[in-house]
GULUMLO-58121 format. One record per residue: x, y, z of N, C-alpha, C, O in turn. Coordinates in steps of 0.2 Angstrom, whole numbers, padded with zeros to 4 digits, always signed. Atoms other than C-alpha are relative to their C-alpha. Example, Ala and Ser with C-alpha at 12.3 -4.5 7.8 and 13.67 -1.06 7.14 Angstrom:
+0004-0006+0000+0062-0022+0039+0004+0006+0000+0009+0005+0003/-0004-0006-0001+0068-0005+0036-0004+0005+0003-0001+0011+0004/
This chain:
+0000+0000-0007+0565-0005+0479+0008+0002+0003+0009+0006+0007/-0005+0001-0001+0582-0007+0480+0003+0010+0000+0005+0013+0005/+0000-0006+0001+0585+0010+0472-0002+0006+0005+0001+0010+0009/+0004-0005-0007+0572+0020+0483+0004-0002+0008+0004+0003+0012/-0005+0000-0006+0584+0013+0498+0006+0003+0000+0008+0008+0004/-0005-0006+0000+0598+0019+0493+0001+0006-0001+0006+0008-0002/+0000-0006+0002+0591+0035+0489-0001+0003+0007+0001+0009+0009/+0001-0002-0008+0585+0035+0508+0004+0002+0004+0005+0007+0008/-0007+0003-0005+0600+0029+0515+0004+0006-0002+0007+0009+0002/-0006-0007+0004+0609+0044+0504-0002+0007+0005+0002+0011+0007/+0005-0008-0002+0595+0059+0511+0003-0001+0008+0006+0003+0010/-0001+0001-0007+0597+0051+0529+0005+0001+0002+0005+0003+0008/-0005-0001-0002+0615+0053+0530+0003+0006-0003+0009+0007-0004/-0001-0008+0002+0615+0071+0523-0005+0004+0004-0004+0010+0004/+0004-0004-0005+0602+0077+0535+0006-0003+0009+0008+0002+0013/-0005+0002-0005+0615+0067+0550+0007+0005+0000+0010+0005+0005/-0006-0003+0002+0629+0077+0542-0001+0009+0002+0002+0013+0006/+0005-0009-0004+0620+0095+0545+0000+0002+0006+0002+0007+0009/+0004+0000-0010+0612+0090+0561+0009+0002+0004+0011+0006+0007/-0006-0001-0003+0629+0087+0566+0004+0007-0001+0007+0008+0004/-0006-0005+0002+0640+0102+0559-0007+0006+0006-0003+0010+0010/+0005-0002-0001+0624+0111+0567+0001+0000+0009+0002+0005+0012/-0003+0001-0007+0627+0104+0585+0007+0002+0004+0008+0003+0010/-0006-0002-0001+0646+0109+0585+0000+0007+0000+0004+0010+0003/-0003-0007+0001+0644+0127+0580-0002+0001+0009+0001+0003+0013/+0000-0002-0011+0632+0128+0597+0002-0002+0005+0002+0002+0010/-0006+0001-0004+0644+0119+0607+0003+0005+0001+0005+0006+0007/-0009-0007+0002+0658+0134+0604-0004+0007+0003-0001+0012+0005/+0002-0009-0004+0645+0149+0610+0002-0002+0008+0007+0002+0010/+0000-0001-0009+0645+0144+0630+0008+0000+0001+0010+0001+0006/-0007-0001-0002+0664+0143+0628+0003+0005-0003+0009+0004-0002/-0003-0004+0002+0668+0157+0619+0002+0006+0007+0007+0009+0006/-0007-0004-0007+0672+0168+0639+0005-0003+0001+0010+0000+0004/-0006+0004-0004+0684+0155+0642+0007+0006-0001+0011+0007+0004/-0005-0005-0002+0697+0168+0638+0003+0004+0005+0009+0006+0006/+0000-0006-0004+0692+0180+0650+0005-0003+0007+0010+0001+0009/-0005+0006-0004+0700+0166+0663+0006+0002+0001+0009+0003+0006/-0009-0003+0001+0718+0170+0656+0001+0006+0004+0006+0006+0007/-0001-0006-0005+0715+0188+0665-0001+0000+0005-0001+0006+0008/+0003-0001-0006+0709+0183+0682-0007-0001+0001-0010-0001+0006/+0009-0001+0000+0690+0183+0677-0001-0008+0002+0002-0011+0007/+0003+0004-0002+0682+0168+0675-0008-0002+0007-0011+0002+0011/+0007+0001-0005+0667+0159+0688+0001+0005+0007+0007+0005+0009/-0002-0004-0006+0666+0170+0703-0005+0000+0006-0011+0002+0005/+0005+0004-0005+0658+0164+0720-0005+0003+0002-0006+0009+0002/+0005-0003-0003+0643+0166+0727-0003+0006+0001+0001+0007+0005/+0000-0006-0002+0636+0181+0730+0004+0005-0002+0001+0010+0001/-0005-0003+0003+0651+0190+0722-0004+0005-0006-0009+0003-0009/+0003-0003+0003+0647+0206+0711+0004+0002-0005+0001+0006-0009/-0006-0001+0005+0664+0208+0701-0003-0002-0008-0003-0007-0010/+0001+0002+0007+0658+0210+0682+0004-0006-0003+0009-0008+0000/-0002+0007+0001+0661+0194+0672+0008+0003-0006+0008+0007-0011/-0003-0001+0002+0678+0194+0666+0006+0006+0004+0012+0006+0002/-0004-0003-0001+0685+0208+0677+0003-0004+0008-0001-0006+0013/-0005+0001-0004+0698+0204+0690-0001+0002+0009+0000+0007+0010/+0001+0001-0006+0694+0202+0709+0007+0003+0004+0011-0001+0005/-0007-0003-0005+0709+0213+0719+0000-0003+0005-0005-0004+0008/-0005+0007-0003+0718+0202+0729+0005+0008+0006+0009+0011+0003/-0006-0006-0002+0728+0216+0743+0002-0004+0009-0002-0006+0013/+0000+0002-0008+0738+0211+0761+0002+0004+0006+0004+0010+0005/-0002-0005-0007+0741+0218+0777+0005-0004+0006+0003-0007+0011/-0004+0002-0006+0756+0213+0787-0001+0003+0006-0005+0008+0005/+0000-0004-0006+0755+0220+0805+0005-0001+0005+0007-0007+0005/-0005+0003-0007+0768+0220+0821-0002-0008+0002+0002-0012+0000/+0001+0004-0004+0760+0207+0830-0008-0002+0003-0010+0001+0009/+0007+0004-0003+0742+0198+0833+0000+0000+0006-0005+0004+0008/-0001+0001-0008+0746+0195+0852-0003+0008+0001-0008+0008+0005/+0003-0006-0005+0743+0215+0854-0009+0001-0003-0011-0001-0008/+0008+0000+0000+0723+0218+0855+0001+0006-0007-0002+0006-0012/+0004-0005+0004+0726+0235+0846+0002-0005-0006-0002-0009-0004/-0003+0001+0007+0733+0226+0829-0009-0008-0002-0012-0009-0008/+0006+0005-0001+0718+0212+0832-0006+0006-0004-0008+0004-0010/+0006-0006+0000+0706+0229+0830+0002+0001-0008-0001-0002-0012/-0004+0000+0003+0716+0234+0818-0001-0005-0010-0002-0005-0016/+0002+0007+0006+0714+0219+0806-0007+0000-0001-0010+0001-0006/+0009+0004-0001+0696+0215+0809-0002+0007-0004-0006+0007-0009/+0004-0006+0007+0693+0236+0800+0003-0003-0006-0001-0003-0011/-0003+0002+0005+0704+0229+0787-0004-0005-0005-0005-0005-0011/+0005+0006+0005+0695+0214+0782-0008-0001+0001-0011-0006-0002/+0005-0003+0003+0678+0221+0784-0001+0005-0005-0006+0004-0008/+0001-0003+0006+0681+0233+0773-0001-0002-0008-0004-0001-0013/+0001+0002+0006+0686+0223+0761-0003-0006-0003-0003-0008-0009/+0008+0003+0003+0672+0212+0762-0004+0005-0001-0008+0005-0007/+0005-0004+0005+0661+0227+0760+0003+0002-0008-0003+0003-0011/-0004-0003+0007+0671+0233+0743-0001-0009-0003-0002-0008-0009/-0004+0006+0005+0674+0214+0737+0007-0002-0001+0009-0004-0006/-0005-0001+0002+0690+0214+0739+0004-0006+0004+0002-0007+0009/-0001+0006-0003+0700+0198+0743+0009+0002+0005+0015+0005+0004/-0007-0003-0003+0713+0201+0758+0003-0007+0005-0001-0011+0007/-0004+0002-0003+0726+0193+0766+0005+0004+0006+0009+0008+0006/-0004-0002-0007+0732+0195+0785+0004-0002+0002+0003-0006+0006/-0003+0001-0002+0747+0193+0790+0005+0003+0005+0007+0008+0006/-0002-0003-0009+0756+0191+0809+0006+0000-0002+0009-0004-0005/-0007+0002+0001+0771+0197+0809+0007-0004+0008+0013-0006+0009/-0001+0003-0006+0773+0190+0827+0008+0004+0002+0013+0000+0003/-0004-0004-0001+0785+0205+0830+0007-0002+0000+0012+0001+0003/-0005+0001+0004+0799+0197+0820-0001+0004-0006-0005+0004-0010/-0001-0006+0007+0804+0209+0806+0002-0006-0006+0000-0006-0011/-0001+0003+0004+0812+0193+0797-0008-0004-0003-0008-0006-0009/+0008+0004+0003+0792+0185+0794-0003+0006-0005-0005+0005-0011/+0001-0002+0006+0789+0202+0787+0002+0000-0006-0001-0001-0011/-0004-0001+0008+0803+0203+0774-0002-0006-0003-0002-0007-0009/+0001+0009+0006+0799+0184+0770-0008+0003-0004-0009+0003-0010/+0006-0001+0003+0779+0191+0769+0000+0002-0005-0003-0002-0010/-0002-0006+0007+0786+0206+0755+0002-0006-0005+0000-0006-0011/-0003+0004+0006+0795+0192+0746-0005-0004-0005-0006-0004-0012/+0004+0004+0003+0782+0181+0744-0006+0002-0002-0010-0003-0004/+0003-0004+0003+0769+0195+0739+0002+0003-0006-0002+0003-0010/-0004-0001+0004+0779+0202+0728+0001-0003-0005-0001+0000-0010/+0002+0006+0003+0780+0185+0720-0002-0001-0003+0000-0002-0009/+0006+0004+0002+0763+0180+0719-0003+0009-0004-0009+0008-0004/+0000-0005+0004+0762+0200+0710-0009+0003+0004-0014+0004+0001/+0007-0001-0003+0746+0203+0724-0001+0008-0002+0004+0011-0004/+0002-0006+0002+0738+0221+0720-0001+0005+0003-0003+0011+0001/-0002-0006-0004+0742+0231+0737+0002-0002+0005+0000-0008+0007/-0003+0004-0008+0752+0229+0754-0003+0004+0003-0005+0008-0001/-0001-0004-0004+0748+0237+0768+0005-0001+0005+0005-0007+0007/-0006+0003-0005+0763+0237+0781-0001+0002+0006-0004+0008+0005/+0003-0004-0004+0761+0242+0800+0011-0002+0003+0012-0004+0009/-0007+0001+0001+0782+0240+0800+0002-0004+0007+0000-0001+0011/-0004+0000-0008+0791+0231+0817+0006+0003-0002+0009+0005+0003/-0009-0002+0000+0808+0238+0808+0000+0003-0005+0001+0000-0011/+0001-0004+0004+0806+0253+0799+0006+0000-0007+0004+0001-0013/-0005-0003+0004+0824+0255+0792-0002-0008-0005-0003-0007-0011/-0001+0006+0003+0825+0234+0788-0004-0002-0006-0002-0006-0011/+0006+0002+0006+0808+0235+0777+0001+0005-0005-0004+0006-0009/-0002-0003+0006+0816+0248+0765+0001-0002-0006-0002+0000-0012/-0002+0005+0007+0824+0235+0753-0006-0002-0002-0008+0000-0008/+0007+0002+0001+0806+0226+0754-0005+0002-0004-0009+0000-0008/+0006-0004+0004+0796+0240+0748+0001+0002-0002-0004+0005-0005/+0000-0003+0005+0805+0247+0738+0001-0005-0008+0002-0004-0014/+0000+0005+0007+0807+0230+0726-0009-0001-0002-0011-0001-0008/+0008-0004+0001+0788+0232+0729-0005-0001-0005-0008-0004-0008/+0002-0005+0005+0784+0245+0721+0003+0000-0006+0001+0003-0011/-0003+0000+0007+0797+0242+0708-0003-0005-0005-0002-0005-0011/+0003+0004+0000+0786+0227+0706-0007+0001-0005-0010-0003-0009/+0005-0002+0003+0771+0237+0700-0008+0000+0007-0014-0001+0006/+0005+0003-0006+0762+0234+0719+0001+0006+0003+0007+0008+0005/+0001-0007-0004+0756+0249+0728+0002-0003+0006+0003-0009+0008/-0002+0001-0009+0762+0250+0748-0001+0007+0004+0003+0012+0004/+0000-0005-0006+0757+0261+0760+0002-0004+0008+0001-0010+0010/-0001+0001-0008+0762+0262+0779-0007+0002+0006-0011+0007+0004/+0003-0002-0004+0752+0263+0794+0004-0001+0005+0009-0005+0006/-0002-0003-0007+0755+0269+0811+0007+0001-0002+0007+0007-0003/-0005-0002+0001+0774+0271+0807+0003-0003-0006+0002-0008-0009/-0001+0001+0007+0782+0274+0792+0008-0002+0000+0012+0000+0003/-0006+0002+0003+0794+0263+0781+0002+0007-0005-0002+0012-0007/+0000-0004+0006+0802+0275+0768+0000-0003-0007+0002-0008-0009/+0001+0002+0008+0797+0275+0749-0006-0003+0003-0006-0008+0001/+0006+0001+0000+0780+0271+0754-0005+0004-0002-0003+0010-0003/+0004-0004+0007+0766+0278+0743-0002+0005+0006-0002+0011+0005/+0004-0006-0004+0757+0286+0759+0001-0005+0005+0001-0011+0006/+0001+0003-0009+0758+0285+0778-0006+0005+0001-0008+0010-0003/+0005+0001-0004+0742+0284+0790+0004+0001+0008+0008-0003+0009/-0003+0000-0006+0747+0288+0808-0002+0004+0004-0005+0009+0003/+0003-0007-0008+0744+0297+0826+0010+0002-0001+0014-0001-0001/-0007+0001-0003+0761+0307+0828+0001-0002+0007-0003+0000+0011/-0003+0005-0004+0770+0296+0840+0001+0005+0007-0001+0003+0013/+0000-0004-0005+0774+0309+0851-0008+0006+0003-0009+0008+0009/+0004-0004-0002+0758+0320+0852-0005-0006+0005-0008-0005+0010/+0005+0004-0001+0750+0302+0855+0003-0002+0009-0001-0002+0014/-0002+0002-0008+0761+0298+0872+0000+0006+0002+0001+0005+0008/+0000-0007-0003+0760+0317+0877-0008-0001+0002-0009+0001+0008/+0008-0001+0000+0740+0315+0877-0001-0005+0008-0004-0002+0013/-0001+0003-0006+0742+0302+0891+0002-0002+0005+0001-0006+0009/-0006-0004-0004+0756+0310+0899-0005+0004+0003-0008+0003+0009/+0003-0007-0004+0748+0325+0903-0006-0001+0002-0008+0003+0006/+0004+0002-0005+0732+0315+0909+0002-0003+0005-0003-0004+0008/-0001+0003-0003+0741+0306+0920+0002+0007+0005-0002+0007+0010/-0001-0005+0000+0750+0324+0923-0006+0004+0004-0004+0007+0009/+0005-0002-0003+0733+0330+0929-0003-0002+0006-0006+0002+0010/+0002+0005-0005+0728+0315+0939+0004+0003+0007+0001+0002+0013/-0003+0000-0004+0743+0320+0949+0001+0007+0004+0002+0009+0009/+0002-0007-0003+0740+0338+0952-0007+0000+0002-0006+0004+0007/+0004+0002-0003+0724+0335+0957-0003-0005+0006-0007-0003+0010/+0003+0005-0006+0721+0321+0968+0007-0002+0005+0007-0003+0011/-0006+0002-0004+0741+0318+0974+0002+0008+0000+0005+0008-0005/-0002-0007-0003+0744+0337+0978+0006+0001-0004+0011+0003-0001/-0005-0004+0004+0757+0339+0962+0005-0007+0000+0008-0009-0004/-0007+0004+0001+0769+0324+0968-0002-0010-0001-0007-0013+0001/+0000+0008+0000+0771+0306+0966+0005-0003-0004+0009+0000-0008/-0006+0000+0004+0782+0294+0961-0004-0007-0006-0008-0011-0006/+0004+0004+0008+0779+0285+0942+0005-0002-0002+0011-0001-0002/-0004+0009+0006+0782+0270+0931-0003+0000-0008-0008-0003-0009/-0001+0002+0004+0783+0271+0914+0001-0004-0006+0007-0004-0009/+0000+0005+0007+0779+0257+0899+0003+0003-0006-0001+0007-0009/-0001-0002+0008+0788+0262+0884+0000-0007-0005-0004-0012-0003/-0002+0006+0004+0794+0249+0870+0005+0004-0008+0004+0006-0013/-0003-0003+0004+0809+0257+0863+0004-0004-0003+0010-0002-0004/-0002+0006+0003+0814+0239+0853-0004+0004-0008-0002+0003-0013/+0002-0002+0006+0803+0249+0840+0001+0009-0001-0002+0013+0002/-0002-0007+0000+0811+0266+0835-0006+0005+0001-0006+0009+0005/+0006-0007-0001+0795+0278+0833-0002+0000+0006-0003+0006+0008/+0000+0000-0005+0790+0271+0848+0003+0004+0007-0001+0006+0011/-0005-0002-0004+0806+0278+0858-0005+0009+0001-0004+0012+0006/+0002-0007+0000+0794+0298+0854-0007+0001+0005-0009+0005+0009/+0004+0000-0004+0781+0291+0861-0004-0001+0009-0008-0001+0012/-0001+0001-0008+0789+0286+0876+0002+0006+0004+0001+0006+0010/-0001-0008-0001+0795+0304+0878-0006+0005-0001-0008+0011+0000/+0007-0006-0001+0779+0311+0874-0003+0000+0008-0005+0005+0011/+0004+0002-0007+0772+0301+0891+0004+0005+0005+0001+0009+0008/-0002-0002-0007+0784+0307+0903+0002+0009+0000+0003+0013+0005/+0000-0005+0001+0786+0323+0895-0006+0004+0001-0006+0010+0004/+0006-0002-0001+0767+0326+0896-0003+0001+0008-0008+0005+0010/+0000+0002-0009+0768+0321+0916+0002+0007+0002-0001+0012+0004/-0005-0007-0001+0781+0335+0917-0003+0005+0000-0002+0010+0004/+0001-0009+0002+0773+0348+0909-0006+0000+0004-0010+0004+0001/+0007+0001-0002+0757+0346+0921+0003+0001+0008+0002+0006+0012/+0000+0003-0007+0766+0338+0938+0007+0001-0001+0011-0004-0002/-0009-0001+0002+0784+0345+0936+0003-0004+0007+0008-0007+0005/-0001+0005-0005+0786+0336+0954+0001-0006+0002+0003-0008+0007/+0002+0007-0001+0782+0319+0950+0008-0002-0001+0012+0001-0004/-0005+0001+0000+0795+0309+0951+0000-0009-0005-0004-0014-0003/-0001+0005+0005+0799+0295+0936+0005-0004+0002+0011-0004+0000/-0006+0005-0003+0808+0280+0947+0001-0007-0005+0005-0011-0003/-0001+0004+0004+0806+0268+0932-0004+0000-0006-0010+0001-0007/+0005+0001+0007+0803+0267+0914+0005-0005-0005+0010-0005-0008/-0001+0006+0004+0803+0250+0905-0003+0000-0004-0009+0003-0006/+0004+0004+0007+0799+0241+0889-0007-0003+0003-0007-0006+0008/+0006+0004+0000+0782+0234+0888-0006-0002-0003-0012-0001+0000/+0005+0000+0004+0772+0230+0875-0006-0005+0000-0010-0005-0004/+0006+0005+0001+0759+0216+0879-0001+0000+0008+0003+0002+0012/+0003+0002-0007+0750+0212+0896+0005-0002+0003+0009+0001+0007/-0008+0004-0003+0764+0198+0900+0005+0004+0002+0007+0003+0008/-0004-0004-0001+0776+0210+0899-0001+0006+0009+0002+0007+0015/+0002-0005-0006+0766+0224+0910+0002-0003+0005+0006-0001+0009/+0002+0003-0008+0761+0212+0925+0008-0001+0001+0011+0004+0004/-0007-0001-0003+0779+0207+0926+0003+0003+0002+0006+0002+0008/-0006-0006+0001+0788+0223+0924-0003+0002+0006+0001+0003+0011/+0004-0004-0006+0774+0230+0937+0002-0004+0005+0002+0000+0010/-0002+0002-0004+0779+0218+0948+0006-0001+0003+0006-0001+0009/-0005-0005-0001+0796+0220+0948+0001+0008+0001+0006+0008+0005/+0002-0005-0002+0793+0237+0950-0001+0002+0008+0002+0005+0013/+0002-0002-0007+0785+0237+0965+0004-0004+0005+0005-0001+0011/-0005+0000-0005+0797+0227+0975+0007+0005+0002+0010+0005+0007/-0004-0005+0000+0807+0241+0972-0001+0008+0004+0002+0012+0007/+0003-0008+0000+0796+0255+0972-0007-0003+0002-0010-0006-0002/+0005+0003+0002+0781+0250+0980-0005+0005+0004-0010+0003+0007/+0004-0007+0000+0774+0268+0984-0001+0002-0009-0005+0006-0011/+0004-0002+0009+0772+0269+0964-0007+0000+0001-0010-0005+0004/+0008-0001+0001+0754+0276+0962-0002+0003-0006-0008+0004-0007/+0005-0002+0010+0753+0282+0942+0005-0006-0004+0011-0008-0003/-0004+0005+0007+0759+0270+0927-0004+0003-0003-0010+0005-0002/+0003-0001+0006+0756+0276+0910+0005-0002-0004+0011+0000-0003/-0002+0006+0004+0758+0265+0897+0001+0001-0008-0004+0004-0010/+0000+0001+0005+0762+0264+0878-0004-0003-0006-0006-0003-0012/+0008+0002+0002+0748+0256+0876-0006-0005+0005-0007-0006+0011/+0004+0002-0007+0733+0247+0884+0002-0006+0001-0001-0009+0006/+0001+0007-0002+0738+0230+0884+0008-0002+0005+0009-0007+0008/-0007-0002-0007+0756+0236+0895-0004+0002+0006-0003-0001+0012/+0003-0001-0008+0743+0244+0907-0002-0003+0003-0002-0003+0009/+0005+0005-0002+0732+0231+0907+0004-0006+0006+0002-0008+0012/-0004+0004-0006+0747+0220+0915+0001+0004+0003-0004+0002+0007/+0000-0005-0004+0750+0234+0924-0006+0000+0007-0006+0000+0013/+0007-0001-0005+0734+0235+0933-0002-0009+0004-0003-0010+0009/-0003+0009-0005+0735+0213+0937+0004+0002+0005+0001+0002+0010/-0006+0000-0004+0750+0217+0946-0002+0005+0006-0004+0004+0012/+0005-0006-0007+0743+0232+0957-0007-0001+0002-0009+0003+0006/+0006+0003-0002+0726+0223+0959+0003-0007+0006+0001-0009+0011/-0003+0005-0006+0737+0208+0966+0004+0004+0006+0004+0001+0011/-0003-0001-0005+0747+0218+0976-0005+0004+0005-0003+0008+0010/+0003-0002-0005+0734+0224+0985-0001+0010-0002-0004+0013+0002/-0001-0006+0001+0736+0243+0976-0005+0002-0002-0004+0008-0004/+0004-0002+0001+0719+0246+0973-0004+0007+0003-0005+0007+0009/+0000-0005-0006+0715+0263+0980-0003+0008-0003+0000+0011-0007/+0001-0009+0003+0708+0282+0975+0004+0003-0003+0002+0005-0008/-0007-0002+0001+0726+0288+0973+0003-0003-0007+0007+0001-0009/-0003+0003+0004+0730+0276+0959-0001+0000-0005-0006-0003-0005/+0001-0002+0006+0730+0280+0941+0003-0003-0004+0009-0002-0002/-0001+0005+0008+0734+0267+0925-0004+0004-0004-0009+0007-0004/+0003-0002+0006+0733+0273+0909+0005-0002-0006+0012-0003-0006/-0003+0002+0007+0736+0268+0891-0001+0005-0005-0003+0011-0005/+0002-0002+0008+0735+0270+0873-0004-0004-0005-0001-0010-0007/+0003+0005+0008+0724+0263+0858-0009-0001+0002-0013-0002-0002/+0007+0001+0000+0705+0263+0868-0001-0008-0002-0006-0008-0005/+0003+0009+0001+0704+0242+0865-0005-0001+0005-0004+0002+0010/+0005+0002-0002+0689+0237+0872+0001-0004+0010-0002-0003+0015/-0002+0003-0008+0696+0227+0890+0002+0008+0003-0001+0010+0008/-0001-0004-0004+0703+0243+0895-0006+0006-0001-0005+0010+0003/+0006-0005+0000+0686+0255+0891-0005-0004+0005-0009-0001+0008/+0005+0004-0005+0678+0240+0902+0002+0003+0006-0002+0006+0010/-0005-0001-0005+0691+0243+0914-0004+0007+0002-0007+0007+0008/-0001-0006-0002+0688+0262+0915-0006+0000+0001-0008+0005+0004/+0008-0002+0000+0668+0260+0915+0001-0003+0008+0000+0001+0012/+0000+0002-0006+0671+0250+0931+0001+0005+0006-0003+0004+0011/+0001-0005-0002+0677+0265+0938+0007-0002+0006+0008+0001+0011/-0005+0001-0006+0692+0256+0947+0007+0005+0000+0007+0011+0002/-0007-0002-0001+0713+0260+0946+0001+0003-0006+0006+0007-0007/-0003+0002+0007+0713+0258+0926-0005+0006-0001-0011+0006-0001/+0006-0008+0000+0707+0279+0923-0001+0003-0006-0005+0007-0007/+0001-0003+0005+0710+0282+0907+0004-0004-0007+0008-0009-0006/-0003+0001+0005+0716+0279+0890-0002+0005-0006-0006+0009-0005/+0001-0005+0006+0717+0287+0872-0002-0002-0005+0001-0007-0008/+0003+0003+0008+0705+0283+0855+0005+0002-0004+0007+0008-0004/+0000-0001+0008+0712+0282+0839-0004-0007-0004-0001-0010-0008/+0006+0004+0002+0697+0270+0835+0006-0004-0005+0007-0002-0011/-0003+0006+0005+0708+0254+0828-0002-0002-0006+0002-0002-0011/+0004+0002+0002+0694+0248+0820-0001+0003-0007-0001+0001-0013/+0001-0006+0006+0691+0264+0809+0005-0001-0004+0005+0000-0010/-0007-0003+0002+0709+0264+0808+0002-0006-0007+0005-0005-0012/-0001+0006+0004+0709+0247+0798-0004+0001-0007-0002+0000-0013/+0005-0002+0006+0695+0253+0786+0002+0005-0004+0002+0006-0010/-0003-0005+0005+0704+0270+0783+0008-0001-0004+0010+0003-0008/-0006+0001+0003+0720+0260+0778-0003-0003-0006+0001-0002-0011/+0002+0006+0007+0711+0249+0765-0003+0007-0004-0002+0008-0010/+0003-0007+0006+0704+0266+0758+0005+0003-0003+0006+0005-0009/-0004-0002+0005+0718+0273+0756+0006-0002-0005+0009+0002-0009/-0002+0003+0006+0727+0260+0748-0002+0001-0009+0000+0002-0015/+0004+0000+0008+0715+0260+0734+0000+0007-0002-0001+0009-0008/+0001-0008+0003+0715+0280+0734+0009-0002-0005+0011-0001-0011/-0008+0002+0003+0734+0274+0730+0001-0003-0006+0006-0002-0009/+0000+0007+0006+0730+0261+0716-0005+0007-0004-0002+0008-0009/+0002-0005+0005+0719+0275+0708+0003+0007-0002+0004+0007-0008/-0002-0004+0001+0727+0291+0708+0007+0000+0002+0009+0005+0000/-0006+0000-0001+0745+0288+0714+0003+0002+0006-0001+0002+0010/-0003+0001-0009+0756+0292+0730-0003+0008+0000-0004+0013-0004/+0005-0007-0004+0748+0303+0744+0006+0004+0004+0008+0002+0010/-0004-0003-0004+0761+0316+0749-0001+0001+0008+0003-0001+0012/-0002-0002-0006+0756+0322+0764-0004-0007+0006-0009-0010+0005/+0003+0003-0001+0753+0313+0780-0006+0000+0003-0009+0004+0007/+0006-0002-0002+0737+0308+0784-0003-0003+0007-0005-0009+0008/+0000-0001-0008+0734+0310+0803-0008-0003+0002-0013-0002-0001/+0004+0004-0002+0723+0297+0813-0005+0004+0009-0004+0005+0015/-0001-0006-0006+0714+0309+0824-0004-0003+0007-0008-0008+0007/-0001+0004-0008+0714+0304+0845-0004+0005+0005-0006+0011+0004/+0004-0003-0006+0704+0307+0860+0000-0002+0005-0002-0007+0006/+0002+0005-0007+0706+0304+0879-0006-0002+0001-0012+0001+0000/+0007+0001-0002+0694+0295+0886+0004-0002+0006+0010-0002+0006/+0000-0002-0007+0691+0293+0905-0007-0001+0002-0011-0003-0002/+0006+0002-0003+0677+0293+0917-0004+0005-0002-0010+0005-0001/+0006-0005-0001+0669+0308+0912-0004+0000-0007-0009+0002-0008/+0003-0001+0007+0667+0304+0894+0000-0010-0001+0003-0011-0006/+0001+0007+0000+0665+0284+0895-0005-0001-0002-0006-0004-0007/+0008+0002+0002+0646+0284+0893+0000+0002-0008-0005+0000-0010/-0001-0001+0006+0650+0289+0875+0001-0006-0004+0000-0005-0010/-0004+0006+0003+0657+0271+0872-0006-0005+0001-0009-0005+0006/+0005+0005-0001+0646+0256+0868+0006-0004+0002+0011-0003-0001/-0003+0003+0000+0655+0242+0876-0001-0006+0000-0007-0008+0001/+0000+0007+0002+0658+0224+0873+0001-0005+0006+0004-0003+0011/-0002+0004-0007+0660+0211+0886+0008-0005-0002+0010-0009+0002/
């Protein structure tokens, strides 16, 4: 008996010895992806369609400044897009300080993200930035205005874009004021390309209403600024009856300030740039505020994430590529779905 047990005791602890060597090997199958991790792979959230193992692209988009409506637009194509693609993005305000960009560039550059987008406040200053960059192995393109050494610019030219609603204003004044009047001006020549576009406006006036008469042209890039400026303005000038503006959210102060001052009238014409949804409200209204110019923001955000990635696959896009524009106004407004 004795014998017969410890023959037992022997077989049972060579079948434990098996069993075990047996449990260890399948242990090691479910972790043999674990490497895939070291390259960025690994578990991938929810609903995520990224093959297992391969690398979720990571790309950011600095912008001027949040505060303007059109850069809002602007964003929102940006990170739509790159949720339809998969693709993980990063927005960042430059709150129209050029030093938060250079800081942005550093600290992407850094973290080695996989493409910038830049919409510049200071074209010359973000040279150094983007060209350490690219030295980096980090694609960068510009939009609306170009840094230099950028893979590819996205853009309206600057001056065709303030000409477009120059010579609508220009029109307005041949038309309804018998050739004359006297006009105000928004530019925002704190931003150099800008300075073309302030010359396209009053150039486009000109070439229509060579009469009209240009008694003030100020900075003014956001609503705050406009109402101000307009209000200053007309203590001065307070037969001003056209402003056109550098964009819609200068008009849009613009049009506060001659609504408060009692300026509401037939005769009177505001007009911007960028098509933002407050001022297409504005023009459906049918009131002071007559016009503005599309370069659909929105699209404009989706056509920047594309051509990033055209950038990341085949390499810098020589020529540039033109963001194409359209007055709008009373006659072509029913075209526009609008938003409240």
């Amino acid at each position: 008996m004795k014998r017969k047990s410890l023959l037992l005791a022997f077989v049972l602890c060579t079948v434990l010895v098996f069993t075990a060597c047996g449990s260890g090997k399948e242990a090691e199958t479910p972790a043999a992806p674990e490497p895939a991790a070291e390259d960025g792979g690994g578990e991938q959230p929810e609903g995520e369609t990224a093959p297992e193992g391969e690398k979720k692209l990571k790309i950011a988009y600095t912008c001027q400044d949040l505060t303007n409506t059109y850069f809002v637009d602007v964003a929102n194509g940006v990170k739509d897009r790159c949720e339809e693609l998969g693709i993980e993005v990063n927005i960042l305000d430059g709150r129209a300080d050029v030093t938060n960009q250079i800081t942005a560039f550093e600290n992407l550059t850094a973290e080695g993200i996989d493409g910038i987008i830049v919409s510049p406040i200071d074209q010359t200053a973000l040279e150094p930035s983007v060209a350490a960059a690219i030295e980096a192995g980090i694609p960068v393109i510009s939009g609306n205005q170009l840094v230099e050494g950028s893979q590819a610019f996205v853009t309206v030219p600057e001056y065709d874009y303030g000409f477009a609603i120059g010579e609508e204003a220009g029109k307005w004044i041949k038309e309804n004021l018998d050739g004359k009047a006297k006009v105000a001006i928004f530019d925002y020549p704190e931003l150099e390309s800008i300075i073309d576009r302030g010359n396209g406006i009053e150039e486009g006036i000109l070439s229509v209403a060579p009469d009209a008469e240009i008694v003030a042209r100020q900075s003014a890039n956001s609503t705050e600024k406009g109402m101000t400026n307009m209000e200053n303005i007309l203590q001065a000038n307070p037969d001003v009856e056209v402003v056109a503006c550098v964009n819609d959210a200068g008009a849009l102060g613009a049009y506060e300030a001659m609504m408060a001052a009692g300026k509401e009238s037939d005769r009177v014409f505001i007009g911007g740039l960028d098509a933002i949804s407050e001022a297409l409200n504005k023009i459906k209204e049918g009131g002071i505020f007559r016009a503005t110019v599309d370069i659909q923001p929105y699209e404009t955000g989706k056509l920047f994430v594309d051509t990033l990635l055209e950038v990341r696959e085949s390499g810098p896009i020589e020529d540039t590529i033109v963001i194409p524009m359209k007055v709008v106004n009373a006659s072509n407004i029913g075209d526009y779905t609008l938003t409240d």
